[in-house]
C-alpha positions, 0 to 999 in steps of 0.5 A, a space after each residue: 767214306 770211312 767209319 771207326 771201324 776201317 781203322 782197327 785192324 791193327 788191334 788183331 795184329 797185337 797193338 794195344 790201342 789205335 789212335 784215329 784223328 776225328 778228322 780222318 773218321 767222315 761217317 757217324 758211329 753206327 748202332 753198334 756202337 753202345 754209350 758206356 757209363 762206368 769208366 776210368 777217368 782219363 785226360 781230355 775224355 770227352 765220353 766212351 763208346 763199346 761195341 762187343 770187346 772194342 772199347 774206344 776213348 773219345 776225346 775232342 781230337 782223336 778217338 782211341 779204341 783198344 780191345 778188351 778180352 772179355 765184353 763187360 755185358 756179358 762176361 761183367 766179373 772176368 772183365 774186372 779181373 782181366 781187363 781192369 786191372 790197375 796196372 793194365 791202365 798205367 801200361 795202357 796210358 804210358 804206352 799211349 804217352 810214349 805213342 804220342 811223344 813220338 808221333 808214330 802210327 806205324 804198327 810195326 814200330 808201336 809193337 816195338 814199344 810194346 815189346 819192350 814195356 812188357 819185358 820191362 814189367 816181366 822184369 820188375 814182376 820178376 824182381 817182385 816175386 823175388 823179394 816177396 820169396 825171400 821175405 817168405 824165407 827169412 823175415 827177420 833177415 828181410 827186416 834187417 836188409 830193410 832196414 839197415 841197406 835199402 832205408 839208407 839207400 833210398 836217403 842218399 838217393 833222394 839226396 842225389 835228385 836234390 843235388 841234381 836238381 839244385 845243378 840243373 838250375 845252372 841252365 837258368 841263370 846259376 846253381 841254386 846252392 841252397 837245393 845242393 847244400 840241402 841235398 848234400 846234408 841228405 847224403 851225410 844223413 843216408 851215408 850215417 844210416 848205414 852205420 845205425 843199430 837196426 834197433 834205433 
């Protein structure tokens, strides 16, 4: 006999979310656990249960249960701020994806992952900042840099993808020439970029 609940220790050793097959949950959720009318619309999301800060995802396989900091009935405004936010749930949903992908239900390893999701966001926050710091400093500069370095850039690269698009065709028969020549009269474009006035 097992309840939901037997599952979420490994939510107070730090893991994001718990995934638990139905199948491995024989008994019903208790009382505690309240039906949730407000949440993010997510894949296969069949309905959503709360019981204090545990909030658990229910789709027709598995239930997925996190923790959220703050319970929304009784602390409604800090549960928006701290445990809605945008980019919590794109973290949330990869980690997850990344999760499944590898089939793992080992805490250690899924700590791992997590570890590693978080350095990265630190990183890009980092880079964020950053940029925002030197555009506060020189705006014009920034503009000019915009303009003139990343615009170009983000040109040839997506020339790149083409080409690498158009040579991945390979696998199913031949290179789509057309995709490659596309790609590369993209490139020509990014690499004359360069060279514009900023005015232009």
């Amino acid at each position: 006999m097992a309840t939901l609940d037997d599952f979420l220790e490994p939510l107070h050793q730090g893991v994001l979310e718990v995934p638990v097959p139905k199948e491995a949950v024989t008994e019903p959720l208790d009382p505690g656990w309240k039906k949730s009318s407000i949440n993010m619309p997510s894949p296969g999301l069949v309905s959503s249960y709360r019981k204090g800060q545990y909030h658990v995802h229910e789709t027709t396989t598995e239930y997925r249960v996190h923790l959220d900091r703050y319970d929304p009935r009784k602390h409604p405004v800090m549960h928006l701020v701290d445990d809605a936010p945008f980019i919590t749930m794109i973290t949330d949903t990869l980690l997850a994806l990344i999760m499944e992908t590898r089939g793992t239900g080992d805490t250690q390893e899924i700590l791992t992952v997590q570890k590693r999701a978080w350095q990265r966001e630190i990183l890009i926050g980092s880079v964020v900042v950053l940029t925002g710091v030197l555009i506060l400093s020189d705006p014009r500069d920034a503009f000019h840099g915009l303009f003139l370095l990343l615009i170009p850039l983000l040109i040839t690269g997506l020339g790149i993808l083409m080409i690498a698009r158009g040579i991945r065709y390979r696998a199913r028969g031949g290179v789509s020439w057309g995709t490659v020549t596309s790609g590369l009269g993209i490139c020509i474009i990014g690499w004359l970029a360069f060279s514009l006035p900023v005015q232009f």
